[in-house]
N, CA and C of each residue as an Amber inpcrd file, in Angstrom:
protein
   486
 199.3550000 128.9770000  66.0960000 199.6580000 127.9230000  65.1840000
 198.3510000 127.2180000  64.7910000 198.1060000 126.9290000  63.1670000
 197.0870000 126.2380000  62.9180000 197.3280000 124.8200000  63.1250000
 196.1940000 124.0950000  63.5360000 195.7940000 122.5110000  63.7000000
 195.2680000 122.4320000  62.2370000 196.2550000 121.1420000  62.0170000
 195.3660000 120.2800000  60.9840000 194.8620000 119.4270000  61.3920000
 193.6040000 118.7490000  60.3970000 193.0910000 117.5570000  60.9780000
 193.7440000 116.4330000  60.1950000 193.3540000 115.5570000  60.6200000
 193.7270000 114.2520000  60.6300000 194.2220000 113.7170000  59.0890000
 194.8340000 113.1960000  58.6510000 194.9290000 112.7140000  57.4130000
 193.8700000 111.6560000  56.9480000 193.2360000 111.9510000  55.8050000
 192.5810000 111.2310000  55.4520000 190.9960000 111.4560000  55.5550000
 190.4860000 112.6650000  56.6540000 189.5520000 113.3520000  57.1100000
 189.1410000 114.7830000  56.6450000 187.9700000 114.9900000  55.9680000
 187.4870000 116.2450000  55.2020000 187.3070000 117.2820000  56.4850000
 187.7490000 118.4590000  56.2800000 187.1950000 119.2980000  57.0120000
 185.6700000 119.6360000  56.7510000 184.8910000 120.2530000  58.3950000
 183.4380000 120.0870000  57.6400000 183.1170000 121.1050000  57.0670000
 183.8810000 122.2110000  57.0480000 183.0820000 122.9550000  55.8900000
 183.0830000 122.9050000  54.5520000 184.0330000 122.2780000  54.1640000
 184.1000000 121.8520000  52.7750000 183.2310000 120.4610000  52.6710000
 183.0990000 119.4800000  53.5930000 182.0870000 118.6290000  53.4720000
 180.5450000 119.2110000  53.2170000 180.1840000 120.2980000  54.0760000
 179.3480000 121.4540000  53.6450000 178.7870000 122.2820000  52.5290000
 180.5220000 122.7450000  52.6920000 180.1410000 123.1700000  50.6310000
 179.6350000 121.9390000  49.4620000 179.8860000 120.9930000  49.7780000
 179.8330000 120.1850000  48.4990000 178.2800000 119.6430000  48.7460000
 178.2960000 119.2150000  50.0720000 176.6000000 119.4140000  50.0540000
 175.6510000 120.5760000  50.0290000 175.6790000 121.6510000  49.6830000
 175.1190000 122.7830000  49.4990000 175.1540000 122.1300000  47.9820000
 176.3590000 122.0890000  47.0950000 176.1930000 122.1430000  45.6320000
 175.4220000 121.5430000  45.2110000 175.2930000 120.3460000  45.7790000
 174.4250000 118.8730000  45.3850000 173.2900000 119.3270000  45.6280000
 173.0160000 119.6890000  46.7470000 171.0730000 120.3810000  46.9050000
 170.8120000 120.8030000  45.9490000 171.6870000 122.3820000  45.4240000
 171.2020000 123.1100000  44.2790000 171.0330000 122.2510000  42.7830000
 171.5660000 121.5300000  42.7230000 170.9550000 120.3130000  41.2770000
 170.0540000 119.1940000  41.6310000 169.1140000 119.5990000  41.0930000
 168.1690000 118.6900000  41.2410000 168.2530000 117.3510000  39.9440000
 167.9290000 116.2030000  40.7530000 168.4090000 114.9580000  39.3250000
 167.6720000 115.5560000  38.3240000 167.7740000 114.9060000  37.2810000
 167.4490000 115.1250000  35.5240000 165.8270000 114.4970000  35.5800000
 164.6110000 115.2370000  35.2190000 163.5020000 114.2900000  35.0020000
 163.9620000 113.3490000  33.8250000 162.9020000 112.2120000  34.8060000
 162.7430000 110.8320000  33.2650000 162.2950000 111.4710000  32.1400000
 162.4540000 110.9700000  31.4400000 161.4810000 111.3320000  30.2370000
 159.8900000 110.7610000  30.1070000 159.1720000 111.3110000  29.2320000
 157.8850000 111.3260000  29.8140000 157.9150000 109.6730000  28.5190000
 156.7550000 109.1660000  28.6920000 156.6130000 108.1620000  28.1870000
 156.4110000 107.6540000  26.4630000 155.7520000 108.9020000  25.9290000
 155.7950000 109.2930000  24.3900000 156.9990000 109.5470000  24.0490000
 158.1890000 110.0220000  24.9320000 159.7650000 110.5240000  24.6660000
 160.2410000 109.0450000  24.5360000 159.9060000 108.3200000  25.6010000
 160.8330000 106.3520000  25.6780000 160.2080000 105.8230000  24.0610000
 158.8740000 105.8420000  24.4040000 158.4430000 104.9820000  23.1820000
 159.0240000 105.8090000  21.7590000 159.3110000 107.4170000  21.6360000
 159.9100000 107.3230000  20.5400000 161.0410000 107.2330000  20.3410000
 161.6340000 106.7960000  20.9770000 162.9520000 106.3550000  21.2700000
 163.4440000 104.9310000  20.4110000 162.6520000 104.2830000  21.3550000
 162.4200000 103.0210000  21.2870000 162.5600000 102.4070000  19.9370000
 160.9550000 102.8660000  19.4090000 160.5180000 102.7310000  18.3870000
 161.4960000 102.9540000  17.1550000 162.0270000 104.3020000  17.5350000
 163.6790000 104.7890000  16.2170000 164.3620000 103.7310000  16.1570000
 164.7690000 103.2440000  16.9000000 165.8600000 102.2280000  16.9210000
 165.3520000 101.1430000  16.5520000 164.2410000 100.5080000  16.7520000
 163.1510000  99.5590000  15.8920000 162.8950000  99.3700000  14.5150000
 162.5530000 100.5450000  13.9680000 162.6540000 100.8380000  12.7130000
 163.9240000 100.8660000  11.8660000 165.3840000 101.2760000  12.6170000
 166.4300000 101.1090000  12.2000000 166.6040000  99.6500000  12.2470000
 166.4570000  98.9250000  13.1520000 166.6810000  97.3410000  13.3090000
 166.0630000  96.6330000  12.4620000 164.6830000  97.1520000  11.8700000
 164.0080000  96.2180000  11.1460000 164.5860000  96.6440000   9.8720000
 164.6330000  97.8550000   8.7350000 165.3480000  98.3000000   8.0960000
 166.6860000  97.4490000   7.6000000 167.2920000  97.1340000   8.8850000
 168.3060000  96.3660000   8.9150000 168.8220000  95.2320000   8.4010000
 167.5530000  94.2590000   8.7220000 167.2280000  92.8410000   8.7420000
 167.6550000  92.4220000   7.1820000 166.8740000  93.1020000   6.2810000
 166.3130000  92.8040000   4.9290000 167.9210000  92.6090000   4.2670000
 168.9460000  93.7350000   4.2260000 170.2680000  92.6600000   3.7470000
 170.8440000  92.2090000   4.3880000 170.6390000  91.9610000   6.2530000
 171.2390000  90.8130000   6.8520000 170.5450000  89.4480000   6.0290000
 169.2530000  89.3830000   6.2710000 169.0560000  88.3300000   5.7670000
 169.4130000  87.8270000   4.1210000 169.5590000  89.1990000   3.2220000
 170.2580000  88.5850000   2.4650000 171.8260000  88.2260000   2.1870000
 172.4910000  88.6200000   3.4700000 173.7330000  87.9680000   3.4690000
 173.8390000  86.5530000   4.1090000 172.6080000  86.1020000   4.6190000
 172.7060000  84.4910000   4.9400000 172.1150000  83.8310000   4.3030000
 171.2440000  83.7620000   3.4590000 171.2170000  83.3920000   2.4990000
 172.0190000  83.2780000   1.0770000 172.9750000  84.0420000   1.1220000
 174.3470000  84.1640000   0.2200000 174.7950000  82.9680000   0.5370000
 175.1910000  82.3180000   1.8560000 175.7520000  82.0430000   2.0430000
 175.1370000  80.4560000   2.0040000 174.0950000  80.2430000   1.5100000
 173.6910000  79.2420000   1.4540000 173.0690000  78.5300000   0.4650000
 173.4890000  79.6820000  -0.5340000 173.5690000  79.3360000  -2.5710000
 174.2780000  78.2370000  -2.5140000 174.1760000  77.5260000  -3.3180000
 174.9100000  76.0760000  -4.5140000 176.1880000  76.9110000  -4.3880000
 177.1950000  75.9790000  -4.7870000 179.1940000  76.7530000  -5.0870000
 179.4850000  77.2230000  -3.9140000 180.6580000  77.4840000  -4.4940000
 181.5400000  78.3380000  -3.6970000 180.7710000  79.2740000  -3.2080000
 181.2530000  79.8900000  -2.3360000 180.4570000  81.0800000  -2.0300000
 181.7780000  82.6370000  -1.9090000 181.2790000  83.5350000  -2.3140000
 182.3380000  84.4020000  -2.5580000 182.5460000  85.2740000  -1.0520000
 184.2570000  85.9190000  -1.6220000 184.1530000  86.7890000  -0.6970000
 183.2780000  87.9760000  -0.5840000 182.1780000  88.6950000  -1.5280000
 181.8830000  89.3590000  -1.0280000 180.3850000  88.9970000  -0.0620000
 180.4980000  87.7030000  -0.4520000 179.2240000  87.6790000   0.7410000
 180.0740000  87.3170000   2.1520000 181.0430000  87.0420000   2.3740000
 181.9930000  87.5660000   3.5370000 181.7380000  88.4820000   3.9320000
 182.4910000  89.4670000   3.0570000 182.2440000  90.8260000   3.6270000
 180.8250000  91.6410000   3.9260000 179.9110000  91.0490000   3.1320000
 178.3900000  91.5650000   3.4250000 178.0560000  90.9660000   4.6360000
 178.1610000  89.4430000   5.1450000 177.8510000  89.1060000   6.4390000
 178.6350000  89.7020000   7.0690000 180.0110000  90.6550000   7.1470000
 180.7700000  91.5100000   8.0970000 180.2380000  92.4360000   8.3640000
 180.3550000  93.5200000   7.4460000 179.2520000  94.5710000   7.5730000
 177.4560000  94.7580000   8.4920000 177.0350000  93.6030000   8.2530000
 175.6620000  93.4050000   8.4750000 175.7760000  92.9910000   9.9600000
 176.6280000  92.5380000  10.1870000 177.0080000  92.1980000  11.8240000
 177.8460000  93.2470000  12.6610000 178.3210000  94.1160000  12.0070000
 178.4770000  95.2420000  12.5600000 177.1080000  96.2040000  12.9220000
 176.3800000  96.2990000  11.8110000 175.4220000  96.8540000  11.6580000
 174.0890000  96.6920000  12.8090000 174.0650000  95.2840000  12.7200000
 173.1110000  94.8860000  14.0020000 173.6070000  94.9100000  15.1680000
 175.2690000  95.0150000  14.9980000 175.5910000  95.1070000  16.7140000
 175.4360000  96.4310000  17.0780000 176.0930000  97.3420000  16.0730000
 175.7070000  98.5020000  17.0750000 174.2430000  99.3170000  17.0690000
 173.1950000  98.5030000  16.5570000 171.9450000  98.6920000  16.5760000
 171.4580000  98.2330000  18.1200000 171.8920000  97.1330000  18.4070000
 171.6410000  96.3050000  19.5060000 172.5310000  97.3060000  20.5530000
 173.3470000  97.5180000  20.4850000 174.2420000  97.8220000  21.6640000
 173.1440000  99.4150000  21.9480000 172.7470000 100.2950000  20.8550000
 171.6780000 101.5640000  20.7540000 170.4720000 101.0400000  21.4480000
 169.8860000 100.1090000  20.9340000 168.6300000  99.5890000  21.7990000
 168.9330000  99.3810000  22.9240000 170.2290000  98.8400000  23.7850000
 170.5510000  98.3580000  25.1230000 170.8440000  99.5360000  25.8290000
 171.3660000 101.0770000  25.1920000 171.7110000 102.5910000  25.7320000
 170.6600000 103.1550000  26.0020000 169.5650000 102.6140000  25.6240000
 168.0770000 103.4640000  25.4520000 167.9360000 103.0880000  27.4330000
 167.7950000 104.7380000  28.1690000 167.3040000 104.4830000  29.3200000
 165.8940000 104.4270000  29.3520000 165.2490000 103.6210000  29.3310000
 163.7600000 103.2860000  29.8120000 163.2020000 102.9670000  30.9400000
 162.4030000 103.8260000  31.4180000 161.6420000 103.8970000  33.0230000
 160.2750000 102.6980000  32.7830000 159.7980000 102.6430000  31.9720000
 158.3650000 102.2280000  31.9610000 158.6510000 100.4770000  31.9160000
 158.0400000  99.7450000  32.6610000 158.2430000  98.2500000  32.5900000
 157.9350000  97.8850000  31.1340000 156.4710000  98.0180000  30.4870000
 156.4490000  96.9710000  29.2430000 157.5970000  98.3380000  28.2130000
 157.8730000  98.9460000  28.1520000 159.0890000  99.3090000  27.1950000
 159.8710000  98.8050000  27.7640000 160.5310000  98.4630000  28.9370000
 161.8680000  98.0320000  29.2760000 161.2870000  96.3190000  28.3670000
 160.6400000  95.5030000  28.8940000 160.4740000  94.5180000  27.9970000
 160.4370000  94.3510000  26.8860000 159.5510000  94.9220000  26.2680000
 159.9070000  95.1780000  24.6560000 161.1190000  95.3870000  24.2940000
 162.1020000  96.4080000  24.8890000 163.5090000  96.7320000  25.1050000
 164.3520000  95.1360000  25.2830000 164.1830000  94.5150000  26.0180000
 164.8250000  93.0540000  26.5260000 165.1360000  91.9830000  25.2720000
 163.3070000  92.1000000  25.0280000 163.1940000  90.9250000  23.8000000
 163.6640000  91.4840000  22.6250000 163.6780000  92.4850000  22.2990000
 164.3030000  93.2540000  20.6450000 165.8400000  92.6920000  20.6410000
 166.2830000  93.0760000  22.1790000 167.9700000  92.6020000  22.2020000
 168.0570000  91.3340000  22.0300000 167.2200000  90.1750000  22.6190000
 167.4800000  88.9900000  22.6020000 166.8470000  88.7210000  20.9480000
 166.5430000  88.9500000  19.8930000 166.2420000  88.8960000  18.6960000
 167.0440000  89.3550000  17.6270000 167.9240000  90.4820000  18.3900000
 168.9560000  91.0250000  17.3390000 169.7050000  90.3120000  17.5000000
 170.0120000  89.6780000  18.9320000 171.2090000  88.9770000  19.5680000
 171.2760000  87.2760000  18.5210000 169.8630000  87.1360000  18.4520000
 169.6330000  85.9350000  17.3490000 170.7210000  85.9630000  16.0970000
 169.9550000  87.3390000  15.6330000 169.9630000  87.6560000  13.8210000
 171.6920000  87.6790000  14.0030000 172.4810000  88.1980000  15.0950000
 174.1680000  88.1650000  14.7290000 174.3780000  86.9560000  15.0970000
 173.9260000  86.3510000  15.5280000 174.3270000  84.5200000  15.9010000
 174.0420000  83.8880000  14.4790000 172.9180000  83.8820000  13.9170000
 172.8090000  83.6480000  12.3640000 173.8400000  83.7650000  11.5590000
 173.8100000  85.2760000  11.5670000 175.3450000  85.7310000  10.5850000
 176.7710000  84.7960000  10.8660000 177.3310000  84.9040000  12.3830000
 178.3320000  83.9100000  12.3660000 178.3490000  82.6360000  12.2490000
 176.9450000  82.0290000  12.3660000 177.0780000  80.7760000  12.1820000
 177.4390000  80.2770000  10.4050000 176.0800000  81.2930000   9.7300000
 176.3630000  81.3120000   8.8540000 177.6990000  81.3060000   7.5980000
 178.2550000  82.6830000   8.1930000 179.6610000  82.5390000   7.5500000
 180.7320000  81.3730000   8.3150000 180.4430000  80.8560000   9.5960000
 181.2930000  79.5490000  10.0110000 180.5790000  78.6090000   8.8170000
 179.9540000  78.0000000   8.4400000 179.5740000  76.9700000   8.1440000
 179.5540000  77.2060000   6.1840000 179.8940000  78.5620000   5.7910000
 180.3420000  78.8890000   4.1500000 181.9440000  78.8190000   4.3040000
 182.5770000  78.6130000   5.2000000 183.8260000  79.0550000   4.8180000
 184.7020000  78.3130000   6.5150000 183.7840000  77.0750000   5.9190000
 184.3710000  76.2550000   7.5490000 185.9690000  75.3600000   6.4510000
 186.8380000  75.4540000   6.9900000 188.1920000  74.6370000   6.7920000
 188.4440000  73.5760000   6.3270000 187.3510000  72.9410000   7.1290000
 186.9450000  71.4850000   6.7940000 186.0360000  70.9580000   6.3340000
 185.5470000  70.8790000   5.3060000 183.8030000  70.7300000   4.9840000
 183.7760000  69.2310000   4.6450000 182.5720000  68.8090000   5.6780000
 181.9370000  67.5420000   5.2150000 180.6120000  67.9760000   5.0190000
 179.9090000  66.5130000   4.4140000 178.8360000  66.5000000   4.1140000
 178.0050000  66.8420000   4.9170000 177.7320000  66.7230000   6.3560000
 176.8220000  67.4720000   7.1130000 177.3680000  68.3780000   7.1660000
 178.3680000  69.4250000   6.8560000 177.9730000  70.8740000   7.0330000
 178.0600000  71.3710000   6.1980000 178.5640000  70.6550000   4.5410000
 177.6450000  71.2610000   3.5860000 175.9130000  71.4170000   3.4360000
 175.2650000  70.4790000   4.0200000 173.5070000  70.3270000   3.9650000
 173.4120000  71.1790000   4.5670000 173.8210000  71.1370000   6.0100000
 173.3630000  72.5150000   7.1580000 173.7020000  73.5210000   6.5580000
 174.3330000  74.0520000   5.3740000 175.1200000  75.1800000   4.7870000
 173.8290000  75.5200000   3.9020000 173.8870000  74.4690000   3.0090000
 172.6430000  74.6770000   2.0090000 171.3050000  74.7510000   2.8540000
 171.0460000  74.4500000   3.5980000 169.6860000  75.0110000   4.2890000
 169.7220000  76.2710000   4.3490000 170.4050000  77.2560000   4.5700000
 170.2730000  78.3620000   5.3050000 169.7540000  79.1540000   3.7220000
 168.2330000  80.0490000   4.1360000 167.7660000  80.5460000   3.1580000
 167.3090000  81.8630000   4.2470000 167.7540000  82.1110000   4.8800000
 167.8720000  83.5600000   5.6430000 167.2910000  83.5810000   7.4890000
 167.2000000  84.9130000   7.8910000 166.9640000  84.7120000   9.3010000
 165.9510000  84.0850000  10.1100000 164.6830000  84.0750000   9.0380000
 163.9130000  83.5400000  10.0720000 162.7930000  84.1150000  10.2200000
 161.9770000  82.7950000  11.1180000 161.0560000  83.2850000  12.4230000
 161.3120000  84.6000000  13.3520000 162.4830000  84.9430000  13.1780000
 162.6550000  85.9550000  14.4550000 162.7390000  87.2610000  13.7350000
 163.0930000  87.0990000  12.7190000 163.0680000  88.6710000  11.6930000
 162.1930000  89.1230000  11.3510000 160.9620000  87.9890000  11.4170000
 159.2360000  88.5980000  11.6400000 158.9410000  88.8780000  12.9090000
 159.0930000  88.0780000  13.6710000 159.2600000  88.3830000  15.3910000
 159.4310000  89.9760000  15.4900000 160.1520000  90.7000000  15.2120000
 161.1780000  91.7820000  15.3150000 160.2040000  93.0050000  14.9340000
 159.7240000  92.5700000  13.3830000 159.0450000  93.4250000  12.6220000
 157.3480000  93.3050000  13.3870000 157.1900000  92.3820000  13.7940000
 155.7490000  92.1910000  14.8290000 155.8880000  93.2210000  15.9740000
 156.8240000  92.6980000  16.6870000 157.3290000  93.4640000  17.8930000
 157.2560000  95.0450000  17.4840000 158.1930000  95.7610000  16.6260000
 157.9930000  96.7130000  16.2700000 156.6650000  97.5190000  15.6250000
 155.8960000  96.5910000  14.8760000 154.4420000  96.9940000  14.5920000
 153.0950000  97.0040000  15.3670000 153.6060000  96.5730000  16.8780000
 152.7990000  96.3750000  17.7380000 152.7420000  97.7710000  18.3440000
 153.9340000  98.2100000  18.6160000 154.3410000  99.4500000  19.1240000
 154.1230000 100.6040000  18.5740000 154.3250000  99.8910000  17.1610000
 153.5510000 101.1750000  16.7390000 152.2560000 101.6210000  16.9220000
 151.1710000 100.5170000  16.6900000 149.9010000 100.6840000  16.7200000
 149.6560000 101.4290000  18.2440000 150.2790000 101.5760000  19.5230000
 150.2980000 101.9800000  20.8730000 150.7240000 103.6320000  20.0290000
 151.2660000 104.0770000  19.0890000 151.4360000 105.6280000  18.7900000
 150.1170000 106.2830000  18.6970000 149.5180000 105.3210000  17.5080000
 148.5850000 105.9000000  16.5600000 147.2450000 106.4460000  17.6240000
């Protein structure tokens, strides 16, 4: 009569086999460092690319009048656009410390430019409009300090190709 073992307990040769399998795969090399930075950099260039009709959808939104729906829908779009740019920059596995940084601050800059956008369309198409958030409305003439930030950041990196 065969013995079983215990419930809940691997027999060891099959604990065996599965460590035999695991030996034979060795982990995946990193990628070498010209592979991160062009990585990087792609998604940089897509982000900055990006910017130019985000920022002109917040500034739509901060014309004289009414403001229409399609600059709604252009600040929709454009915030899709940077999110899943951002969410691509945050997938990027990077080994090397100053790319993981560069990596950090790009997110916290895109993370800006979609905070823009919603504020923006909150404050074109707020429910209630008073006079301070019509002014704060009419200020807005696009992203910013940080949309050069972005394009710096990215042109720095580049110059590390050349």
């Amino acid at each position: 009569m065969r013995r079983r073992p215990p419930p809940g307990t691997v027999p060891w040769h099959r604990a065996m086999r599965t460590l035999a399998r695991l030996h034979h795969h060795p982990a995946p090399a990193r990628p070498s460092r010209p592979a991160q930075l062009h990585g990087l950099l792609s998604v940089l260039d897509e982000a900055v690319s990006a910017q130019a009709p985000a920022d002109a959808a917040v500034a739509a939104c901060g014309e004289p009048g009414p403001v229409s729906r399609q600059t709604a829908r252009s600040c929709g779009l454009q915030s899709i656009a940077l999110h899943r740019l951002r969410a691509r920059l945050q997938d990027l596995h990077l080994t090397e410390p100053d790319l993981v940084a560069v990596q950090a601050h790009a997110a916290r800059l895109l993370a800006f430019d979609l905070w823009m956008l919603r504020e923006s369309l909150n404050l074109a198409f707020t429910l209630h409009p008073t006079p301070r958030t019509e002014a704060a409305r009419l200020r807005l003439n696009g992203l910013g300090r940080h949309a050069d930030d972005l394009r710096r950041l990215r042109d720095g990196l580049r110059g590390e190709t050349a």
